[in-house]
C-alpha beads as a LAMMPS data file, in Angstrom:
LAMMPS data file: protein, C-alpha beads

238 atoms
237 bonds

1 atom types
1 bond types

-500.0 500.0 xlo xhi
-500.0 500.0 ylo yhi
-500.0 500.0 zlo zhi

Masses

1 110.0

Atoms # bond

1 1 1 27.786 -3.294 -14.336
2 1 1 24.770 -4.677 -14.105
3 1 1 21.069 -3.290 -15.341
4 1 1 18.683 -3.032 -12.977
5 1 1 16.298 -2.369 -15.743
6 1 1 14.541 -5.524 -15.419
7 1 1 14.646 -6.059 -11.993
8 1 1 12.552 -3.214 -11.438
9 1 1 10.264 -3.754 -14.257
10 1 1 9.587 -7.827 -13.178
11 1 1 9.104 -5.877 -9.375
12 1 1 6.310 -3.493 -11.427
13 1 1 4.851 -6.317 -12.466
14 1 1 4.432 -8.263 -9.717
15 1 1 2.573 -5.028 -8.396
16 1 1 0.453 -5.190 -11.311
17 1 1 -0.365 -8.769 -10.957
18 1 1 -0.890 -8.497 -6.762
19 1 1 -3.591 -5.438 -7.581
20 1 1 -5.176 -7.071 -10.370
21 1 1 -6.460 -9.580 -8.098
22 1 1 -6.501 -7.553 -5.334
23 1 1 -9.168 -5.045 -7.575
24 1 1 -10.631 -8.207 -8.995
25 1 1 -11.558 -9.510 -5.304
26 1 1 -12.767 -5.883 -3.987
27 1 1 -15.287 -5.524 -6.941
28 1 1 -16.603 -9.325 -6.231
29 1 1 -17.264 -8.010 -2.901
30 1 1 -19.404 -4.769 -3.216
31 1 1 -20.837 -5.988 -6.164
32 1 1 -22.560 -8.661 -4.159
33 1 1 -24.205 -5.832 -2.455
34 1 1 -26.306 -4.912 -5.622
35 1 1 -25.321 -1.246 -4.788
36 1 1 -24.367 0.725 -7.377
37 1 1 -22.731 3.532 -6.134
38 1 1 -20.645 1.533 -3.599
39 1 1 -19.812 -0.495 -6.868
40 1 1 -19.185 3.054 -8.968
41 1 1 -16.530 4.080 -5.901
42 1 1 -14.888 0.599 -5.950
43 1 1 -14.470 0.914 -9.559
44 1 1 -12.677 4.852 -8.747
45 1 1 -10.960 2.630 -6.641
46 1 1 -9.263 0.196 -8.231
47 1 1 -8.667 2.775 -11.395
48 1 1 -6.654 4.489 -9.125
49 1 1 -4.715 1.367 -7.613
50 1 1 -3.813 0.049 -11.172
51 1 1 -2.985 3.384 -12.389
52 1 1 -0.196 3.590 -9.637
53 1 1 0.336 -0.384 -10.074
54 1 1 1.624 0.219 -13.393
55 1 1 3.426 3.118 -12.733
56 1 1 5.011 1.577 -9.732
57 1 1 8.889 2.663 -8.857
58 1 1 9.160 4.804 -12.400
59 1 1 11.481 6.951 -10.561
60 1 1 14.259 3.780 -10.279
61 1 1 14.398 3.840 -13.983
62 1 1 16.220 7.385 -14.345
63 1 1 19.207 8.525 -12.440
64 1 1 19.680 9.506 -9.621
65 1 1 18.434 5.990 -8.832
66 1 1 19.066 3.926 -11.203
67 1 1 22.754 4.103 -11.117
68 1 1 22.869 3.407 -7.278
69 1 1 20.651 0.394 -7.982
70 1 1 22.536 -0.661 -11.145
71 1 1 25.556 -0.835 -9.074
72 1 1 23.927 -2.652 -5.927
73 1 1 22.583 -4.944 -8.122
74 1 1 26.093 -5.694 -9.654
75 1 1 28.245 -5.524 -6.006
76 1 1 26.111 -5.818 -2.893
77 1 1 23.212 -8.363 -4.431
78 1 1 20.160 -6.542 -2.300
79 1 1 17.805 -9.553 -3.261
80 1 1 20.016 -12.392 -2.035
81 1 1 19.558 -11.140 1.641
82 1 1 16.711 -11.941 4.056
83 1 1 14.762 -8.784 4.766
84 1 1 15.620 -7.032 7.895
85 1 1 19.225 -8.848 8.572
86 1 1 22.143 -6.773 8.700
87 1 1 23.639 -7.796 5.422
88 1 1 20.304 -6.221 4.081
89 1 1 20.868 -3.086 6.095
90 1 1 24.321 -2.560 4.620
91 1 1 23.588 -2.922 1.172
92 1 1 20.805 -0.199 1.801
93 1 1 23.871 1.701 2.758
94 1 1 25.231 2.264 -0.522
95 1 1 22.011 3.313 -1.597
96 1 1 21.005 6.243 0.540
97 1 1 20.996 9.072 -1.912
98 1 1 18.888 7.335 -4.192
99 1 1 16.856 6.070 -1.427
100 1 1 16.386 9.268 -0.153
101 1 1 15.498 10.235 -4.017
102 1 1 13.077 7.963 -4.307
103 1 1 11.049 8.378 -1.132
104 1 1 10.657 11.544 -1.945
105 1 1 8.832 10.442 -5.263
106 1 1 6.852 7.993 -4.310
107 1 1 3.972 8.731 -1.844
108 1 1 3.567 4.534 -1.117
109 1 1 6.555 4.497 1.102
110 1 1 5.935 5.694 4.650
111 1 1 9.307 7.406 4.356
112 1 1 7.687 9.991 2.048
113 1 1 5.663 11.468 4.642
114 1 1 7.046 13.335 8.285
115 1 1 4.490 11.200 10.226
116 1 1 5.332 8.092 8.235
117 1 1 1.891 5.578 7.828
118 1 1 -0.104 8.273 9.605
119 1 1 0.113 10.849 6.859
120 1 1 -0.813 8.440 4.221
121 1 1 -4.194 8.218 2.475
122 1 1 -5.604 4.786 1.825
123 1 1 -4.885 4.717 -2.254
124 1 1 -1.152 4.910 -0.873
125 1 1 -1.700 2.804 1.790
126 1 1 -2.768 -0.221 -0.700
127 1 1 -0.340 0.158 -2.910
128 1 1 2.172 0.158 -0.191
129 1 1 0.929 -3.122 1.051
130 1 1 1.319 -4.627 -2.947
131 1 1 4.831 -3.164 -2.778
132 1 1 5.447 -5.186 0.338
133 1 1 3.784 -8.461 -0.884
134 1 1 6.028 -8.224 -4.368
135 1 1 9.193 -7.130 -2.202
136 1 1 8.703 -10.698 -0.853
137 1 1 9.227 -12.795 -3.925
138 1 1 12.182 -10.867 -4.686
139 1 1 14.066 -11.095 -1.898
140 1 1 16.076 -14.027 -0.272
141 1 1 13.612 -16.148 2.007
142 1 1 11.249 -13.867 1.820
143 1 1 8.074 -14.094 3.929
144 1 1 4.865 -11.531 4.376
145 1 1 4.338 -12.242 7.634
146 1 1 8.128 -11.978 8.525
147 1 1 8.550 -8.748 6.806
148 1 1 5.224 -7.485 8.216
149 1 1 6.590 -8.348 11.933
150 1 1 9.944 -6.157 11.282
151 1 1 8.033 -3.611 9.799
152 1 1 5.380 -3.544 12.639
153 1 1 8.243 -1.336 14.704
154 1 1 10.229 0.066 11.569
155 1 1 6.610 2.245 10.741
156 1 1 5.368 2.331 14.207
157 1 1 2.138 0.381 12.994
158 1 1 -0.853 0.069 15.383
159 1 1 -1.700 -3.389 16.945
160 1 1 -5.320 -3.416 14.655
161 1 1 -3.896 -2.248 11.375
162 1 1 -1.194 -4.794 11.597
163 1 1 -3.906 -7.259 12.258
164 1 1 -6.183 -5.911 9.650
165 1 1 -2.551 -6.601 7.552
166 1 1 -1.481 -9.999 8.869
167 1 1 -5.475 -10.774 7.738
168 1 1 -5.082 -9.917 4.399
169 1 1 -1.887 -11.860 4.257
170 1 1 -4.118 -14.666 5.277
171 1 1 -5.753 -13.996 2.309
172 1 1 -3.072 -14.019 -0.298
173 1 1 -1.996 -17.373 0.838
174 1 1 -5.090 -18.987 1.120
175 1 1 -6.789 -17.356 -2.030
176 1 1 -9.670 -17.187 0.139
177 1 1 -11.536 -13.883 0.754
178 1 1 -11.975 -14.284 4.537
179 1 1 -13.785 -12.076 7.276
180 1 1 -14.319 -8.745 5.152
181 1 1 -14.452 -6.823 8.275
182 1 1 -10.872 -7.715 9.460
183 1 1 -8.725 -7.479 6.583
184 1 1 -7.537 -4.574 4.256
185 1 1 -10.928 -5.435 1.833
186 1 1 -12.515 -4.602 4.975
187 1 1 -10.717 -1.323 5.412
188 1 1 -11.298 0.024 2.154
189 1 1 -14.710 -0.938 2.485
190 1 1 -15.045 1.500 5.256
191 1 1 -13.831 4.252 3.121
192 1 1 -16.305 3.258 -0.219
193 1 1 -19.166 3.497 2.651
194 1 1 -18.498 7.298 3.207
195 1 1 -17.997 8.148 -0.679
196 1 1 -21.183 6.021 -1.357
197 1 1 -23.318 8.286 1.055
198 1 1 -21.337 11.310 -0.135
199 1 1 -22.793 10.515 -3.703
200 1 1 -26.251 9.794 -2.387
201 1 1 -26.571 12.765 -0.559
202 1 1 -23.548 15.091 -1.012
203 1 1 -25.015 17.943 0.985
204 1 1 -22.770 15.886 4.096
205 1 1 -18.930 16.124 3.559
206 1 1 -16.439 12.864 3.454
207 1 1 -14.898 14.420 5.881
208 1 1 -18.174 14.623 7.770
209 1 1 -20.093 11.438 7.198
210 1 1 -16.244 9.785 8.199
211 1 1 -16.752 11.578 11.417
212 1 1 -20.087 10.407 12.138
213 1 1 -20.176 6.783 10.880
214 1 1 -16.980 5.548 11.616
215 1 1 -17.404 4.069 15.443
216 1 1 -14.079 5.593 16.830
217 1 1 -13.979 2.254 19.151
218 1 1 -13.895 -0.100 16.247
219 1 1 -10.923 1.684 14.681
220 1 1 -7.662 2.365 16.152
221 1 1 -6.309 6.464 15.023
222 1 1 -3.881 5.619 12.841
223 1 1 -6.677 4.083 10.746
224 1 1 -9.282 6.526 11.457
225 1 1 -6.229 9.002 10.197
226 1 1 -5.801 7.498 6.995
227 1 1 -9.459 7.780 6.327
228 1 1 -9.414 11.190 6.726
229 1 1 -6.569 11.951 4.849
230 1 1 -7.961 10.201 1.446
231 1 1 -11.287 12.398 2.570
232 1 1 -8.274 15.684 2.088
233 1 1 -7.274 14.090 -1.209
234 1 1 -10.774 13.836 -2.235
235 1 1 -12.278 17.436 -0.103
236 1 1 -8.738 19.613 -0.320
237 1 1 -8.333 21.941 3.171
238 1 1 -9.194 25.481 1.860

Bonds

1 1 1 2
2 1 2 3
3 1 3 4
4 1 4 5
5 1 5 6
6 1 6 7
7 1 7 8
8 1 8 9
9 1 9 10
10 1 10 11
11 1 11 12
12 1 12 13
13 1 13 14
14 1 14 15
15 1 15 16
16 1 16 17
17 1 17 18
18 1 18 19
19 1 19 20
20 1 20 21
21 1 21 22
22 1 22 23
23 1 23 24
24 1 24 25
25 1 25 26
26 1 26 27
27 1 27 28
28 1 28 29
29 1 29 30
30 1 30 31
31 1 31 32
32 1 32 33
33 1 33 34
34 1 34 35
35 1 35 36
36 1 36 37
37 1 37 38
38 1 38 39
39 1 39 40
40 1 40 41
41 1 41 42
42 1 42 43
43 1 43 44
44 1 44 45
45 1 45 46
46 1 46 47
47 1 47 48
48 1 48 49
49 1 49 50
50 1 50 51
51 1 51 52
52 1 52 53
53 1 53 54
54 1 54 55
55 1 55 56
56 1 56 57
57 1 57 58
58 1 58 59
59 1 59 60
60 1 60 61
61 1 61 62
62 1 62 63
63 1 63 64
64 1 64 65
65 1 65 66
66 1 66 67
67 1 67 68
68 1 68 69
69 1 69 70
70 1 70 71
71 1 71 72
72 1 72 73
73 1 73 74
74 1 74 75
75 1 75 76
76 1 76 77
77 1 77 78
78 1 78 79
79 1 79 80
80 1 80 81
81 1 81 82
82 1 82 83
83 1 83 84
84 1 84 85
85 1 85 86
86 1 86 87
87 1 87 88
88 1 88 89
89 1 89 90
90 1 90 91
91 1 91 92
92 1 92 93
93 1 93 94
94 1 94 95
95 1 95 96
96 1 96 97
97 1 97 98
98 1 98 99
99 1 99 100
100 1 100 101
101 1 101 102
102 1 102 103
103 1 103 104
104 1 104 105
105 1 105 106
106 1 106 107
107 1 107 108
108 1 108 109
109 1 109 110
110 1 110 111
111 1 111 112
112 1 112 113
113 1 113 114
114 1 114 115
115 1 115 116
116 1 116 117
117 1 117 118
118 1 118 119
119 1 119 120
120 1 120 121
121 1 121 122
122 1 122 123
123 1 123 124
124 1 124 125
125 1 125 126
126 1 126 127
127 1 127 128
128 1 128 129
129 1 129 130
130 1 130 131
131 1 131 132
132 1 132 133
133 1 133 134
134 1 134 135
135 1 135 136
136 1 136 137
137 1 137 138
138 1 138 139
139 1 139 140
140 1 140 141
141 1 141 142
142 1 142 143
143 1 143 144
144 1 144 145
145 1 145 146
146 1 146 147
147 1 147 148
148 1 148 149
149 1 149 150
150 1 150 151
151 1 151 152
152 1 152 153
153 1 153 154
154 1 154 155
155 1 155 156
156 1 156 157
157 1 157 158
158 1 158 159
159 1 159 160
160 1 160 161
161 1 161 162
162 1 162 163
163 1 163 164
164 1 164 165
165 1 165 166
166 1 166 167
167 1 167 168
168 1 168 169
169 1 169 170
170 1 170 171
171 1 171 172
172 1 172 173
173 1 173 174
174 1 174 175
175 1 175 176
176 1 176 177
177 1 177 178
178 1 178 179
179 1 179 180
180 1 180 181
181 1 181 182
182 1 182 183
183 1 183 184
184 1 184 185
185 1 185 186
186 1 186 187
187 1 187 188
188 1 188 189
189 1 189 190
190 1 190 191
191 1 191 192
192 1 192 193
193 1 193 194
194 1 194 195
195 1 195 196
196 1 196 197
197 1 197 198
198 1 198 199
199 1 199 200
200 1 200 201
201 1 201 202
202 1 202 203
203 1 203 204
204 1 204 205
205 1 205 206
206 1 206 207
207 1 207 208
208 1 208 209
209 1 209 210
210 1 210 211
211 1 211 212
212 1 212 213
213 1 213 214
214 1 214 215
215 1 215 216
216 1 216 217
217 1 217 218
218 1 218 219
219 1 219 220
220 1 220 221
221 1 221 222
222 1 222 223
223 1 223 224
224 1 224 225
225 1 225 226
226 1 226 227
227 1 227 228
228 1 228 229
229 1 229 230
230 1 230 231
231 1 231 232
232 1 232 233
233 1 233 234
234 1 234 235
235 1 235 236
236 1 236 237
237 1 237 238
């Protein structure tokens, strides 16, 4: 039977390699504001992206996943289909129990969480988006923007933070930086705002200074509830 060992760790580093320059990019950005406690935050940041880059998917590397992968690997071939299509869905089959097992580990799949994208914090939310873009070069004619598309309606994604997504994808194929207020850099930005003022003057809440500069217009509430989540990660609910 075959190992999935390396599979998995090649996957890892494809994670590691899509946050290195997504990190990289980021702290071009807000340095090029000459503010150093927007640059401080980004720097939290990215610790905290690479630190779950490179400890990406640990859980498929011990039973009771790795078997279920090890033998998917060996019978059904999971990376030889095209994302979405049904011979995709039925080797996914095979692997429920460890599926099930792993969602339940790892808090950058939407499947971790009851209300799926909603209930994630932005940390998760970025590394779920590397996950995607390395899922892509692993499987059989894979495509970002195709696999963003199906997963538009698989994780009941809002029309602007599929935008905001399909911008960043923009990004990774152009190797351009793009319009910082539409894509995920963009985004995060938003967030690094709020934990700059926070640091500045931390007699106002994340949670608060979220509330009052974020223009509820410009952001649709599925974004607007991931902000406020990574404010609970950051400001834990008594």
């Amino acid at each position: 039977m075959a190992d999935s060992t390396q599979d998995t760790l090649a996957h890892r580093q494809m994670v590691v390699d899509y946050a290195t320059d997504f990190c990289t990019s980021l702290m071009e950005i807000v340095d090029g504001y000459g503010d150093t406690t927007i640059s401080d935050a980004a720097l939290d940041f990215c610790n905290d992206i690479m630190d779950r880059a490179h400890h990406h998917d640990e859980s498929k590397l011990h039973d009771p996943e790795k078997e279920r992968f090890d033998y998917v690997g060996t019978h059904q071939h999971l990376s030889k289909h095209t994302y979405g299509s049904d011979e995709y869905k039925k080797s996914l089959e095979y692997l429920g129990p460890a599926l099930e097992h792993h969602y339940q580990e790892n808090d950058h799949h939407p499947q971790h969480f009851s209300n799926g994208i909603d209930g994630m914090n932005l940390m998760q939310f970025v590394q779920m988006w590397l996950d995607w873009l390395a899922a892509c070069k692993r499987n059989k004619n894979g495509n970002i923007y195709q696999s963003l598309e199906v997963n538009k309606d698989r994780f009941t994604i809002s029309d602007q933070l599929y935008n905001v997504l399909v911008n960043q994808a923009d990004v990774v194929e152009s190797q351009a930086k793009g319009d910082g207020s539409t894509n995920l850099f963009g985004f995060v930005e938003m967030w690094l705002d709020c934990v700059a003022a926070n640091t500045r003057d931390n007699s106002k809440s994340i949670h608060s200074l979220i509330e009052s500069d974020i223009d509820r217009s410009l952001v649709s509430d599925q974004m607007y509830s991931i902000l406020m989540n990574s404010a609970d990660t950051f400001e834990p609910k008594e």
